[in-house]
C-alpha positions as CSV (number, residue, x, y, z in Angstrom):
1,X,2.9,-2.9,3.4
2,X,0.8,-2.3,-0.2
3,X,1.0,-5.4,-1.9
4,X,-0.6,-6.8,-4.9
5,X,-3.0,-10.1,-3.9
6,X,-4.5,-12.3,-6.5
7,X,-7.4,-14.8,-5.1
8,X,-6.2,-18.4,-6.8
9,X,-8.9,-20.0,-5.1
10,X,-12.0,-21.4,-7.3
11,X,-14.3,-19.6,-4.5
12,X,-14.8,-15.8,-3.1
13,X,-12.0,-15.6,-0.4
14,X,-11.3,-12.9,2.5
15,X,-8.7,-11.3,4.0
16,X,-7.6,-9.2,7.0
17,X,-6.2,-5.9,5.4
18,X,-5.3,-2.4,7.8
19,X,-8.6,-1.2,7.2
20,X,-10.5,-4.5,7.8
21,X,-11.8,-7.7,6.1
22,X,-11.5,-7.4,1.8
23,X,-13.3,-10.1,0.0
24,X,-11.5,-11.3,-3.6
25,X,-13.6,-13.1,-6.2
26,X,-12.0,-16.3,-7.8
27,X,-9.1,-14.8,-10.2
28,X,-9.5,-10.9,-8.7
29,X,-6.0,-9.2,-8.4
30,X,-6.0,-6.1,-6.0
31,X,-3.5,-4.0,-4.0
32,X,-4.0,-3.6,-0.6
33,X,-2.3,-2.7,2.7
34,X,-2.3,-6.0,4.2
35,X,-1.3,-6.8,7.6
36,X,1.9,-8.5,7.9
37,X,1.1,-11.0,10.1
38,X,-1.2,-12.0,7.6
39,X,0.9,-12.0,4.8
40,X,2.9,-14.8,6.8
41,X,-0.3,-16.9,6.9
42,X,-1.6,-16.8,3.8
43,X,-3.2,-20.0,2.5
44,X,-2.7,-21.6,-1.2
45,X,-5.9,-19.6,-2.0
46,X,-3.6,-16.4,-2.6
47,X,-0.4,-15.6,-5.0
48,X,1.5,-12.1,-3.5
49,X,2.3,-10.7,-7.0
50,X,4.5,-8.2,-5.9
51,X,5.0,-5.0,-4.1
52,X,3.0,-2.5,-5.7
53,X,5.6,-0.3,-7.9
54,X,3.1,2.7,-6.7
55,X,3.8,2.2,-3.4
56,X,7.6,2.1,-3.9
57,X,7.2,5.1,-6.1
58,X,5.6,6.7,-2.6
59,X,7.9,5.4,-0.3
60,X,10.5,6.7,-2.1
61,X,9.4,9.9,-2.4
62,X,8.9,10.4,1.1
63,X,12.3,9.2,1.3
64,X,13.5,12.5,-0.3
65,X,11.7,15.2,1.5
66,X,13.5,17.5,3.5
67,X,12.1,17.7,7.4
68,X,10.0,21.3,6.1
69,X,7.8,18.6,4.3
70,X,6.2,17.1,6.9
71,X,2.7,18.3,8.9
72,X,3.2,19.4,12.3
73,X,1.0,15.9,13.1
74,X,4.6,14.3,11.4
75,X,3.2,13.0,8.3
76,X,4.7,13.6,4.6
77,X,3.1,16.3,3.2
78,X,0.7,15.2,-0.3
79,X,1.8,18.3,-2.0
80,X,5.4,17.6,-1.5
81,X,5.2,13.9,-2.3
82,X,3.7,14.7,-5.4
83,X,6.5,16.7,-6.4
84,X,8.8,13.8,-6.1
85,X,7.2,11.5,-7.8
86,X,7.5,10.1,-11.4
87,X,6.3,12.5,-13.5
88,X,3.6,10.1,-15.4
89,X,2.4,9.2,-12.2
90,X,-1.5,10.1,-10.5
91,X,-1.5,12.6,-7.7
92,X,-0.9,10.8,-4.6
93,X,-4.2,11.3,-2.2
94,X,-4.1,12.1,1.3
95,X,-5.3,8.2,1.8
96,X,-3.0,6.9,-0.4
97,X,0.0,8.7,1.6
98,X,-1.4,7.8,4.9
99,X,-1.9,4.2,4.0
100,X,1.8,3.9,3.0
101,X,3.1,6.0,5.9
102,X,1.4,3.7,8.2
103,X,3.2,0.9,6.6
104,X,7.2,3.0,7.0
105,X,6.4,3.3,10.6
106,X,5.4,-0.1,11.4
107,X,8.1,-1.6,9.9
């Protein structure tokens, strides 16, 4: 699950995210898939701001397609995400989708 970190600790900290180890310096805030095991395990050294509002702008978008808007691989189609989402909002990237996909089907 995308979730916004911020390191509270007073020295560079690491931690395990989907696509590996992320390295925060003192007072950094970032959003990243993080695993959720280690979101049960997080030290004092972090603060879980929130959910990032982008992700549930994704998630929520996939949650509206119709089963034509999927690739025959079974993942959301960018082009029809993007259609669904706020209309202030960045294209959604083929990373970005996969990233948040990953996150729906684990659970």
């Amino acid at each position: 699950m995308i979730r916004t970190i911020t390191n509270i600790a007073k020295g560079p900290r690491g931690i395990w995210t989907v696509t590996g180890m992320k390295y925060l310096d003192p007072g950094e805030t970032r959003e990243m898939d993080v695993i959720d095991s280690v979101m049960a395990g997080l030290s004092s050294d972090y603060e879980v701001v929130s959910v990032s509002t982008r992700a549930a702008d994704i998630i929520a978008a996939i949650g509206g397609l119709s089963d034509n808007d999927f690739t025959a691989a079974g993942k959301p189609q960018v082009d029809a995400i993007n259609t669904l989402m706020p209309a202030d909002s960045a294209p959604v990237t083929a990373p970005e989708r996969d990233a948040v996909w990953a996150s729906m089907e684990a659970g």
